[in-house]
Biopython code that builds the backbone (N, CA, C, O; Angstrom):
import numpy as np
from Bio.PDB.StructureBuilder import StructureBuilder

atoms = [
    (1, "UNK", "N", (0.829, -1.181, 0.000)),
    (1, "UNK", "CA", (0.000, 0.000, 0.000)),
    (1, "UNK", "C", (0.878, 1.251, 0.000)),
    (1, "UNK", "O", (2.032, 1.306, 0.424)),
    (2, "UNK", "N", (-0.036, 2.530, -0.688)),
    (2, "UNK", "CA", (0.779, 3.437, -0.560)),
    (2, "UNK", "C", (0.795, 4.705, 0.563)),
    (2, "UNK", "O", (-0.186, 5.000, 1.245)),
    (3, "UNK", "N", (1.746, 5.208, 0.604)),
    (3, "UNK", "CA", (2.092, 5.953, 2.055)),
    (3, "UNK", "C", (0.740, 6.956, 1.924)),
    (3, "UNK", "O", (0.074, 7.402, 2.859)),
    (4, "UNK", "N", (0.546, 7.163, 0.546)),
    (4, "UNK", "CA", (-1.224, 8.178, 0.487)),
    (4, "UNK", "C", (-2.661, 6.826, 1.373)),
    (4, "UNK", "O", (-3.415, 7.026, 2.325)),
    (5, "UNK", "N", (-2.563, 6.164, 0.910)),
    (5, "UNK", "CA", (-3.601, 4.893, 1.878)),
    (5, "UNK", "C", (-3.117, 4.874, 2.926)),
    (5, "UNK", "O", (-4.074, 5.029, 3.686)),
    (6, "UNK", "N", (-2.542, 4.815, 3.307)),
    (6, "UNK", "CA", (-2.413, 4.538, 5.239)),
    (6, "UNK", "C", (-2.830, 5.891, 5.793)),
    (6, "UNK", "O", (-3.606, 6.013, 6.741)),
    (7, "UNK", "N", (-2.392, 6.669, 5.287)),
    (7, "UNK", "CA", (-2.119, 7.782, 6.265)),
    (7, "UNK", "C", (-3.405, 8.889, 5.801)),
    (7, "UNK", "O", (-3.292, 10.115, 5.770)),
    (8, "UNK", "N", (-4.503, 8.180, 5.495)),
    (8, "UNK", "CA", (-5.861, 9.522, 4.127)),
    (8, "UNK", "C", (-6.440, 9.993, 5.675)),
    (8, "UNK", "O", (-6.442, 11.224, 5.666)),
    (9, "UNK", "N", (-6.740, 9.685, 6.482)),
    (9, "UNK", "CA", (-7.357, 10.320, 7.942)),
    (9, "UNK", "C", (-6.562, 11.502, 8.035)),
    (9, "UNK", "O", (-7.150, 12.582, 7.981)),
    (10, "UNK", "N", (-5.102, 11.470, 8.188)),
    (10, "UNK", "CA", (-4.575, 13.000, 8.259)),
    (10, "UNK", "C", (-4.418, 13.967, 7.590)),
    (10, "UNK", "O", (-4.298, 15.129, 7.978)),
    (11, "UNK", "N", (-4.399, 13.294, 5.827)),
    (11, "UNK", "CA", (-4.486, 13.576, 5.020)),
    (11, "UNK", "C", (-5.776, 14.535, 4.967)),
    (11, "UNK", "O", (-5.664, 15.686, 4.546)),
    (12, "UNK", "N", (-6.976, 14.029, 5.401)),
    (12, "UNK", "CA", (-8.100, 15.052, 4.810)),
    (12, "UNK", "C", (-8.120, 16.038, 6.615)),
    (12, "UNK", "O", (-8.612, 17.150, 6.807)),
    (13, "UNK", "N", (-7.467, 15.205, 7.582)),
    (13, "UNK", "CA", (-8.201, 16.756, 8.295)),
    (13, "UNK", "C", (-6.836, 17.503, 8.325)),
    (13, "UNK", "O", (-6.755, 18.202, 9.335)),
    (14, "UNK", "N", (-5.787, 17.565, 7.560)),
    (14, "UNK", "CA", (-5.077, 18.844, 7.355)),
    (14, "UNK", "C", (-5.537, 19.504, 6.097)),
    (14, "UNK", "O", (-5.014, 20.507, 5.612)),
    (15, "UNK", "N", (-6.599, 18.832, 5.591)),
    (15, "UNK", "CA", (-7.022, 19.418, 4.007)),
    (15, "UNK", "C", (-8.048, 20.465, 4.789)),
    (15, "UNK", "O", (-7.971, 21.693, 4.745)),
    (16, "UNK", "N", (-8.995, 19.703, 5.492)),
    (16, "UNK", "CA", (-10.504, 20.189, 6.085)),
    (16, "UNK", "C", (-9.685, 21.431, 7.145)),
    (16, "UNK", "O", (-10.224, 22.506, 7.408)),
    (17, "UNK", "N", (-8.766, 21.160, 7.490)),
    (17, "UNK", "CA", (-8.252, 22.726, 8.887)),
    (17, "UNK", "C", (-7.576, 23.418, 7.813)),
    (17, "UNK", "O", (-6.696, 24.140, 8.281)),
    (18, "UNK", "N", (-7.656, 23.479, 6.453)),
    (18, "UNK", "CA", (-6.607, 24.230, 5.793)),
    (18, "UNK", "C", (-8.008, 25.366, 5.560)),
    (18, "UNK", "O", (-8.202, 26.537, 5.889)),
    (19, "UNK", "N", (-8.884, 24.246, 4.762)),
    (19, "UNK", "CA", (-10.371, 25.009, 4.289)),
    (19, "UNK", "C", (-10.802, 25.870, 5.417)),
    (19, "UNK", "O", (-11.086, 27.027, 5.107)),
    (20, "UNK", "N", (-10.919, 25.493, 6.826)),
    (20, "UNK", "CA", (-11.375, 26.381, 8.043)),
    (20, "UNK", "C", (-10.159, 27.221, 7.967)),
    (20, "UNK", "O", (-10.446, 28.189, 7.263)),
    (21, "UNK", "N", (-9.258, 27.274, 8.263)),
    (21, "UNK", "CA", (-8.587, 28.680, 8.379)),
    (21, "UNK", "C", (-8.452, 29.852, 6.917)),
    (21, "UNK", "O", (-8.128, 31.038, 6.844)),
    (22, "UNK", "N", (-8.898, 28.779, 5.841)),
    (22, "UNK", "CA", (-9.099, 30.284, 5.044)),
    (22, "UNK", "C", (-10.594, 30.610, 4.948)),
    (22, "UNK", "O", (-10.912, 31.662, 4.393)),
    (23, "UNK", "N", (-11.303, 30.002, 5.316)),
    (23, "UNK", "CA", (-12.538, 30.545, 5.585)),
    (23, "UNK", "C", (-12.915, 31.247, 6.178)),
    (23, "UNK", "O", (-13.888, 31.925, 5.850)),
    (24, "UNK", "N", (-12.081, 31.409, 7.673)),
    (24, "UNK", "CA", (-11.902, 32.162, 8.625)),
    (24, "UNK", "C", (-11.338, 33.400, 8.301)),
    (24, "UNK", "O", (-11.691, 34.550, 8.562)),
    (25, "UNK", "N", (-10.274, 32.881, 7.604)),
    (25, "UNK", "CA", (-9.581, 34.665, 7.497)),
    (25, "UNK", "C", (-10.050, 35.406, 6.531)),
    (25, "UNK", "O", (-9.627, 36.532, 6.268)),
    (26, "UNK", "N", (-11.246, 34.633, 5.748)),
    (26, "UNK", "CA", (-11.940, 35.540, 4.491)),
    (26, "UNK", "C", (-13.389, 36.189, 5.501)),
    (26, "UNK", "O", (-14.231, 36.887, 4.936)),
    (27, "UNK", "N", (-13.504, 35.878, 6.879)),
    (27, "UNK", "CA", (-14.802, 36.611, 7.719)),
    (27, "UNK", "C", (-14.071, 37.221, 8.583)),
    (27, "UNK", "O", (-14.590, 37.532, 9.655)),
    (28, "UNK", "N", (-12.701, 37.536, 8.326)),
    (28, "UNK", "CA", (-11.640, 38.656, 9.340)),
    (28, "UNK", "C", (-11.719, 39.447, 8.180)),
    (28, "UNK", "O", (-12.423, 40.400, 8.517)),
    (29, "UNK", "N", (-11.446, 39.567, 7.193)),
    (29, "UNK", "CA", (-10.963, 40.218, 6.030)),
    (29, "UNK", "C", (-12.566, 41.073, 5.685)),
    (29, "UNK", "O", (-12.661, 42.289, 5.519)),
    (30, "UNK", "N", (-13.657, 40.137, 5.639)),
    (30, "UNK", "CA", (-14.826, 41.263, 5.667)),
    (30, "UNK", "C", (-15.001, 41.955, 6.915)),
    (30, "UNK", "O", (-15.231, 43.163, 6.860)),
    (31, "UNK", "N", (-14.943, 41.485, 7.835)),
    (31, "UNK", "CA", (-14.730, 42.406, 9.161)),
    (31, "UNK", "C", (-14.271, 43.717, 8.999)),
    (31, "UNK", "O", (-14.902, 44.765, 9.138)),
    (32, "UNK", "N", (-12.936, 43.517, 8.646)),
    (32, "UNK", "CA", (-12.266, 44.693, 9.001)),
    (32, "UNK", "C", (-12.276, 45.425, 7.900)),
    (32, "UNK", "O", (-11.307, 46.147, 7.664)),
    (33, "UNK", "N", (-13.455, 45.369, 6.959)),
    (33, "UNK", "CA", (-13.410, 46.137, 5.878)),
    (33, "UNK", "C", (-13.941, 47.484, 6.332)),
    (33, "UNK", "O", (-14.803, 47.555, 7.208)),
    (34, "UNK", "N", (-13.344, 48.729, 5.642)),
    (34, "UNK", "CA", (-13.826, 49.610, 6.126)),
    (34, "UNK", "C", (-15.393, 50.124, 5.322)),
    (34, "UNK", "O", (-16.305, 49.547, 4.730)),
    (35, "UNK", "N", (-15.177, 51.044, 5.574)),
    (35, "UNK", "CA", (-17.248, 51.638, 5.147)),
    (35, "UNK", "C", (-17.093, 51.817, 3.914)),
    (35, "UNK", "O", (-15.901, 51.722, 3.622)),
    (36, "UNK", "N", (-18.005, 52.120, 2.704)),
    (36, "UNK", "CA", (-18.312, 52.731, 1.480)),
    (36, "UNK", "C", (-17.744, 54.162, 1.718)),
    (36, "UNK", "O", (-17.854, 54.850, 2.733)),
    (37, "UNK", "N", (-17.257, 54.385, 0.813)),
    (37, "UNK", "CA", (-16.741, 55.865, 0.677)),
    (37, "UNK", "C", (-18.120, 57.007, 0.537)),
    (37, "UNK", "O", (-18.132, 58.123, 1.055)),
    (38, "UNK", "N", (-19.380, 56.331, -0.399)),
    (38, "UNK", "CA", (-20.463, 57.261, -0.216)),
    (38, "UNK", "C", (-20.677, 57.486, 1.554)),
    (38, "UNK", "O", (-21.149, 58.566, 1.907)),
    (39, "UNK", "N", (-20.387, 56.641, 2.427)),
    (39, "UNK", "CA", (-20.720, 56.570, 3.279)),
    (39, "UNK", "C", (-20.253, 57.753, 4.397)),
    (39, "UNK", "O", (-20.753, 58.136, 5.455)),
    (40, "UNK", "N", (-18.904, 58.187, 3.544)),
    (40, "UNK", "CA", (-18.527, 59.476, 4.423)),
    (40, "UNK", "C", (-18.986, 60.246, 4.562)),
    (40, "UNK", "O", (-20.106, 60.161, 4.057)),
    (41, "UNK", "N", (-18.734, 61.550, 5.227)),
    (41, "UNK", "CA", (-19.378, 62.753, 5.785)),
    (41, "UNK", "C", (-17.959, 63.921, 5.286)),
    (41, "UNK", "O", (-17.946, 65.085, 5.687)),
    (42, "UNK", "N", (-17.142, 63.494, 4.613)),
    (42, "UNK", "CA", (-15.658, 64.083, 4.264)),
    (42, "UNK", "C", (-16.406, 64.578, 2.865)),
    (42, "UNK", "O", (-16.888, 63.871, 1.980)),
    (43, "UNK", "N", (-16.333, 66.320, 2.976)),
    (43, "UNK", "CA", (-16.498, 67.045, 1.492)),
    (43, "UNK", "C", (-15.397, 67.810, 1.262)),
    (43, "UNK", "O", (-14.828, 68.201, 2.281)),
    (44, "UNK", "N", (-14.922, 68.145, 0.188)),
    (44, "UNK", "CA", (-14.050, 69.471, -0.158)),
    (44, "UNK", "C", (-14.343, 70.835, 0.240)),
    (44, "UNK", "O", (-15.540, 71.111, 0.148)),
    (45, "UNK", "N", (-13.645, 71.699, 0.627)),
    (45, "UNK", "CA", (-14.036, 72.465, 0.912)),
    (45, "UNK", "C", (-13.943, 73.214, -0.555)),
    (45, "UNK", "O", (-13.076, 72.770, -1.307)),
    (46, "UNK", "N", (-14.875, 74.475, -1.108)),
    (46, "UNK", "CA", (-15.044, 74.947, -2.348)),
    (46, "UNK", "C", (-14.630, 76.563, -1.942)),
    (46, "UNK", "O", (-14.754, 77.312, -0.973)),
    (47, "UNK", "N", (-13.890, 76.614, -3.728)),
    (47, "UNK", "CA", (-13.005, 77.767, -3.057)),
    (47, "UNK", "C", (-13.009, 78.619, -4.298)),
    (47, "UNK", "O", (-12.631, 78.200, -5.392)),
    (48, "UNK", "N", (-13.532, 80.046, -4.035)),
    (48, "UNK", "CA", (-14.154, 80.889, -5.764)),
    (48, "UNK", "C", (-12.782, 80.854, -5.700)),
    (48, "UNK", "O", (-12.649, 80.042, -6.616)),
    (49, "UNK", "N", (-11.613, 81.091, -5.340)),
    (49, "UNK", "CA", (-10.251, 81.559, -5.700)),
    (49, "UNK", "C", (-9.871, 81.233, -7.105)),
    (49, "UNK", "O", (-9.930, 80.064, -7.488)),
    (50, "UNK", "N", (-9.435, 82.315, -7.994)),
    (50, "UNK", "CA", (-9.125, 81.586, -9.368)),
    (50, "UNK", "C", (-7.838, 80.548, -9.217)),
    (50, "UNK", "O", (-6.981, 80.747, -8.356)),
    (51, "UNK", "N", (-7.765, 79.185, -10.323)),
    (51, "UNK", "CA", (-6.875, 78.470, -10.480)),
    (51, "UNK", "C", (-5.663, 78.305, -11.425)),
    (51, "UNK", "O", (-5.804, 78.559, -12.621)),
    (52, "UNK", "N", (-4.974, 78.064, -11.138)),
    (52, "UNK", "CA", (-3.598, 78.396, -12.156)),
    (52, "UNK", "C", (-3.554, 77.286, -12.962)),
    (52, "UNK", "O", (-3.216, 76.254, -12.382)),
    (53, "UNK", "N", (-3.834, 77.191, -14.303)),
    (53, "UNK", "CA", (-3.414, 76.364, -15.147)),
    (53, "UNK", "C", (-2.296, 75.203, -14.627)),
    (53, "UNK", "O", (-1.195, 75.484, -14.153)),
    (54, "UNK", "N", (-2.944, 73.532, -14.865)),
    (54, "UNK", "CA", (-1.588, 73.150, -14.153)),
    (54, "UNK", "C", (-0.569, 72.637, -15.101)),
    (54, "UNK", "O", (-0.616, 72.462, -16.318)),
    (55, "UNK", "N", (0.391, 72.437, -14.197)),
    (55, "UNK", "CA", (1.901, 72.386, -14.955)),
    (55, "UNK", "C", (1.880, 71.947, -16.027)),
    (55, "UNK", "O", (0.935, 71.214, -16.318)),
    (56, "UNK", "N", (2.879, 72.221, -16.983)),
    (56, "UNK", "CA", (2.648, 71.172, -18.327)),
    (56, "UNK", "C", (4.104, 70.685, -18.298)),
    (56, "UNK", "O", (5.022, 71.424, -17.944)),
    (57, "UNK", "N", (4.307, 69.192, -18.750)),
    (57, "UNK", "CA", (5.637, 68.565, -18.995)),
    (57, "UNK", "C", (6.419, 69.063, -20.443)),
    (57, "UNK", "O", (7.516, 68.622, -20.787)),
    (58, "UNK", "N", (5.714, 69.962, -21.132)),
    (58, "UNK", "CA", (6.086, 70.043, -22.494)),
    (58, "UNK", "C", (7.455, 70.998, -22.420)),
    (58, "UNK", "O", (7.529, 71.813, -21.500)),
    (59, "UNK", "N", (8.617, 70.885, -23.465)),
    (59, "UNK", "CA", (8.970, 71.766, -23.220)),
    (59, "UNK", "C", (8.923, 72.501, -24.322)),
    (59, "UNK", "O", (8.809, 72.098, -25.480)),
    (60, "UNK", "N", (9.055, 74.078, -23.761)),
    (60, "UNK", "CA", (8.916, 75.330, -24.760)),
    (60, "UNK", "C", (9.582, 75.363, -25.778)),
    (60, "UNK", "O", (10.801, 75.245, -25.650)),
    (61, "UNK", "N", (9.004, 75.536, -27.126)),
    (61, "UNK", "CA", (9.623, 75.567, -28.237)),
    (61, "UNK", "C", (9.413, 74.480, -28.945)),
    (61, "UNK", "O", (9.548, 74.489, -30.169)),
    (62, "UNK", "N", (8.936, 73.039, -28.038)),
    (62, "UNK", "CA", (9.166, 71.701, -28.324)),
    (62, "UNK", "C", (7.567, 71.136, -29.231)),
    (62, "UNK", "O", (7.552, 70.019, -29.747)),
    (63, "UNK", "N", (6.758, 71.744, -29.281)),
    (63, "UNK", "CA", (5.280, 71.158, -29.054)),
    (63, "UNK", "C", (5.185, 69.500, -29.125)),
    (63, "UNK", "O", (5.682, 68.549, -29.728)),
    (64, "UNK", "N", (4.404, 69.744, -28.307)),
    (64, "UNK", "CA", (3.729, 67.405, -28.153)),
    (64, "UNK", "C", (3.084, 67.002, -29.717)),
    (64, "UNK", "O", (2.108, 67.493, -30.284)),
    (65, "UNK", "N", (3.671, 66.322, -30.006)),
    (65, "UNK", "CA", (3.251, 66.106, -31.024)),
    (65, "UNK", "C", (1.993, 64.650, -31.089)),
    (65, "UNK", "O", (2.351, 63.568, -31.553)),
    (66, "UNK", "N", (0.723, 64.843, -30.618)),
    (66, "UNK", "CA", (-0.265, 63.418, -30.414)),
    (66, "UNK", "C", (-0.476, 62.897, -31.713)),
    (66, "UNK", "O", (-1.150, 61.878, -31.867)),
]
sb = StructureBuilder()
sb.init_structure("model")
sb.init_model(0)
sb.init_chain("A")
sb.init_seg("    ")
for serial, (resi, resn, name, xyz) in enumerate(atoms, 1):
    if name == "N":
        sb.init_residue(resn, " ", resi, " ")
    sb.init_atom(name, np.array(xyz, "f"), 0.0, 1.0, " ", f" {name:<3s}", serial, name[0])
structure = sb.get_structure()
């Protein structure tokens, strides 16, 4: 017989405690999920201040050619 037949009892409950501990750590992992972001109360604050064009990587003289 082979060393897989003698020994299938330990064989499946290190299979079956493998399945429980990732089962487990996939109901830690929703746990500690945090909230929906709609869910915040965090807004920007809005600001008439005019805005400065932002940076461009191009350089002068060079134009981007798309």
């Amino acid at each position: 017989m082979s060393a897989i037949a003698t020994n299938w009892k330990t064989l499946l409950a290190l299979f079956v405690l493998g399945l429980a501990l990732l089962f487990a750590s996939s109901l830690v992992a929703v746990s500690r999920s945090s909230p929906p972001a709609a869910a915040s109360q965090t807004t920007a604050p809005v600001s008439n201040a005019p805005q400065e064009p932002p940076i461009s990587n191009e350089i002068r003289g060079f134009p981007q050619l798309d």
